[in-house]
C-alpha positions in Angstrom: -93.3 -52.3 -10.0 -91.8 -48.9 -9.3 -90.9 -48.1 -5.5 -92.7 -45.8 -3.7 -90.5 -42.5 -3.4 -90.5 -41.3 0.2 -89.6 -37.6 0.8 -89.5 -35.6 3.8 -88.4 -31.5 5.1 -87.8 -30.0 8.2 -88.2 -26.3 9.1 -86.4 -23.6 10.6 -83.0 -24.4 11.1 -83.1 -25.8 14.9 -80.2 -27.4 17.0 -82.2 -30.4 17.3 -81.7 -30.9 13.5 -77.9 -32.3 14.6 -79.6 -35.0 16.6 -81.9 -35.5 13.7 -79.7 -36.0 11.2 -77.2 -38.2 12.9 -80.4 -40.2 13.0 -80.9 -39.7 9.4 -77.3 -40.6 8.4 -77.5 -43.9 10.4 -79.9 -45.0 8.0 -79.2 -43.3 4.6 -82.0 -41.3 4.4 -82.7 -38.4 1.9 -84.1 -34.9 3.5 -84.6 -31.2 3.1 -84.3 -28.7 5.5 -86.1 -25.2 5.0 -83.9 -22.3 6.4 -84.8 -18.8 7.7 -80.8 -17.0 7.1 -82.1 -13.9 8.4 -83.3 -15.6 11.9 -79.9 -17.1 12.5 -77.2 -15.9 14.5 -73.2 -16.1 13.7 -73.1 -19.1 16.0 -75.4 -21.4 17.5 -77.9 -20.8 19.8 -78.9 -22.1 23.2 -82.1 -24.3 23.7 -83.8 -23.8 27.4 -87.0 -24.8 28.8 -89.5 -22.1 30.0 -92.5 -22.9 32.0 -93.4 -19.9 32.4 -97.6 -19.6 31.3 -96.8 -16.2 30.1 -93.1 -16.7 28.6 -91.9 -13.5 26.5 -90.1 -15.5 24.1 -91.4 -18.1 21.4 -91.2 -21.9 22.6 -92.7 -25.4 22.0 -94.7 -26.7 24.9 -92.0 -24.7 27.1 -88.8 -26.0 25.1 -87.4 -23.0 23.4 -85.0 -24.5 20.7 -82.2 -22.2 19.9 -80.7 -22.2 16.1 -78.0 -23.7 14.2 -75.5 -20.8 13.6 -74.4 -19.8 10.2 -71.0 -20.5 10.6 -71.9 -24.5 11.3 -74.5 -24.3 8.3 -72.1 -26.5 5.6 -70.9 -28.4 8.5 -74.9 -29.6 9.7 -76.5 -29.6 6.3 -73.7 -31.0 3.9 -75.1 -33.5 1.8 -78.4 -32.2 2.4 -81.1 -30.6 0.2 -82.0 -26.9 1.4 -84.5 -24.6 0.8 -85.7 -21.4 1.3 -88.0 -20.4 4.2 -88.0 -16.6 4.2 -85.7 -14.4 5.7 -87.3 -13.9 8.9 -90.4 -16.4 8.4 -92.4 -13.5 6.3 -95.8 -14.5 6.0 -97.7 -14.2 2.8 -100.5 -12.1 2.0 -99.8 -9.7 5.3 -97.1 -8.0 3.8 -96.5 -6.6 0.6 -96.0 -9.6 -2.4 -92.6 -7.4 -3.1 -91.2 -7.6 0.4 -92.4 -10.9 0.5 -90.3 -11.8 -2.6 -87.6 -10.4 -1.7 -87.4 -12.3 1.7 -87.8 -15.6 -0.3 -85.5 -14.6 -3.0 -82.5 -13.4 -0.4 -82.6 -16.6 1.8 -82.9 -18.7 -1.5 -80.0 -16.8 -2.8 -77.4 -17.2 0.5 -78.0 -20.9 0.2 -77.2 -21.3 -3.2 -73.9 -19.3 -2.7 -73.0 -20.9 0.1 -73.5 -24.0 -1.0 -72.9 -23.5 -4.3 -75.8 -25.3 -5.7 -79.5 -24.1 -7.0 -81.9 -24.4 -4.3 -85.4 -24.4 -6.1 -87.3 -25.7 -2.9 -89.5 -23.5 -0.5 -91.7 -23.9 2.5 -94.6 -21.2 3.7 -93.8 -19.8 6.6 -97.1 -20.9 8.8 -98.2 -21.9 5.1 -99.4 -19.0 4.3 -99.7 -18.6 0.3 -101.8 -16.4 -2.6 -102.6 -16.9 -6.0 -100.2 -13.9 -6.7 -97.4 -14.8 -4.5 -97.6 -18.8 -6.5 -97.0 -16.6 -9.8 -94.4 -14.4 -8.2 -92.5 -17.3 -6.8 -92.3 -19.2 -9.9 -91.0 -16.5 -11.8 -88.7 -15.7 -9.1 -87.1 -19.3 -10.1 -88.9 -21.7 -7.4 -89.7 -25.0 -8.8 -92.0 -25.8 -5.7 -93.5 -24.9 -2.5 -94.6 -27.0 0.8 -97.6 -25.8 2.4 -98.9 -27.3 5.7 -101.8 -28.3 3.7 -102.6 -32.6 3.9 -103.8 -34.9 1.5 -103.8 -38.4 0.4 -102.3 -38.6 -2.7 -99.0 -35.5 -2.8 -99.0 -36.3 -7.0 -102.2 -34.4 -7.7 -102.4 -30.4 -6.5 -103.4 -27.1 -8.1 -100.2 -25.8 -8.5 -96.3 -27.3 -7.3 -95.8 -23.9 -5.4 -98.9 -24.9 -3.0 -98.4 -28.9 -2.4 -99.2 -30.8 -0.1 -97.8 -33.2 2.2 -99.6 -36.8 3.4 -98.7 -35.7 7.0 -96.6 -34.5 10.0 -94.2 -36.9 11.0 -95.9 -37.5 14.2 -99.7 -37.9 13.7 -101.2 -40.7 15.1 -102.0 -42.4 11.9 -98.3 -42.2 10.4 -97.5 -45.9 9.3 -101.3 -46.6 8.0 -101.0 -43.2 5.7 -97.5 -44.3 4.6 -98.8 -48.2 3.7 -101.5 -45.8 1.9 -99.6 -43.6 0.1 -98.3 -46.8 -2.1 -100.7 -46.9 -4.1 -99.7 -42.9 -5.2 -96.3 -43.8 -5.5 -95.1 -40.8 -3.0 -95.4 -40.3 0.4 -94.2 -36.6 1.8 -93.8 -36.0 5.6 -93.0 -33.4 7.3 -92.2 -31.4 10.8 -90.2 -29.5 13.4 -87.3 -31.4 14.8 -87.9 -29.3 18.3 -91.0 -31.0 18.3 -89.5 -34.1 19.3 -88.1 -32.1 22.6 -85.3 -33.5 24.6 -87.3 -36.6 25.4 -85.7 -40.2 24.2 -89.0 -41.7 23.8 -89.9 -39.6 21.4 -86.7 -39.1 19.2 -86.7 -43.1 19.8 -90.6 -43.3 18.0 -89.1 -40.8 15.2 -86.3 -43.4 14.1 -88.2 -46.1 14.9 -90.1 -44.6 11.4 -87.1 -44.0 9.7 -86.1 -47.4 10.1 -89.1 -49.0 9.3 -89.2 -46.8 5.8 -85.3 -47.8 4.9 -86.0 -51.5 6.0 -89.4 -51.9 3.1 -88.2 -53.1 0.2 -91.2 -51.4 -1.7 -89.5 -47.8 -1.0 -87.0 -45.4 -1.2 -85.3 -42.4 -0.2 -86.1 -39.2 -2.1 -85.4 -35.6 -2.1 -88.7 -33.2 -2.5 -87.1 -31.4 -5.8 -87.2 -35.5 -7.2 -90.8 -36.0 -7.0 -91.9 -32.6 -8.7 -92.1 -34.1 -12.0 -94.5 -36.9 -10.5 -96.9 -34.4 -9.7 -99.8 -33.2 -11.8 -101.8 -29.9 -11.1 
């Protein structure tokens, strides 16, 4: 019997991806990260908290998670998959599909030359998607695209630029939807490393996973491009 192929992403580019993938690396495991180029600065940011109601910049339940910079991106992200996530997180279907493109093309294209491979992978920024901007993206060269859309079996979808994921790496339900997922043969997670915060318990209940998934001898380790043949629109 085949394994199971487990696959997961991360998006934006954060500091907390180092932490992340020292985690990661500890246990061998297979994951893509989904950049915004245009959001990140020559060298890496600074994560704060803020809890301020009324804060006048962006932040997760007051944690403001600065970026990795793009002279550190080979050095995090080596031996990593990466993908495209816009620019500056463009949204589609509230700007022009053209601008959109181009956004999504241009980030796609910096990673492939700095990393000198193809990068076929993209996430929706908020997961926003159209029917045109599906057709525009697979002509643009994209082999697939992550919404934030959830289901229970990631092999069947209307179309591999809008799939699916089973769920965020921390719903409640995780290890019950990944014992489901077996019987698919794929199980896709996904999430935010800020998310996780600067709190132990949580970044201990996020490897706990990882652990579990690289200890079950009825899976393995997977990159998202890998399991786009699987599925069937």
């Amino acid at each position: 019997m085949a394994k199971m192929k487990v696959v997961q992403c991360w998006d934006d580019g954060v500091i907390t991806d180092i932490r992340l993938i020292e985690i990661l690396k500890k246990y061998n495991a297979k994951a893509t990260f989904n950049l915004n180029i245009g959001l990140m600065q020559p060298e890496r940011g600074v994560s704060t908290w803020n809890h301020d109601p009324f804060p006048n910049s962006w932040n997760h339940m007051g944690f403001r998670c600065g970026k990795v910079g793009l002279n550190e991106l080979k050095a995090v992200y080596g031996g990593f998959e990466v993908a495209s996530h816009c620019m500056h997180h463009e949204n589609a279907g509230t700007i022009p599909d053209e601008d959109f493109i181009k956004a999504a093309v241009g980030a796609k294209k910096y990673l492939e030359d700095l990393f000198e491979k193809e990068c076929p992978g993209f996430a929706w920024p908020c997961g926003r998607y159209t029917e045109s901007t599906c057709k525009l993206m697979h002509e643009a060269g994209f082999t697939y695209g992550r919404t934030t859309e959830y289901t229970d079996d990631v092999t069947k979808c209307k179309d591999t630029m809008a799939m699916a994921t089973n769920c965020h790496f921390m719903n409640g339900a995780f290890y019950q939807k990944y014992e489901a997922a077996k019987a698919t043969g794929v199980f896709y997670f996904w999430g935010h490393s800020y998310e996780t915060l600067d709190y132990d318990r949580l970044w201990e209940q996020f490897e706990d996973k990882i652990r579990y998934i690289t200890n079950d001898p009825d899976s393995e380790w997977a990159d998202v491009k890998d399991i786009v043949s699987l599925v069937k629109p």
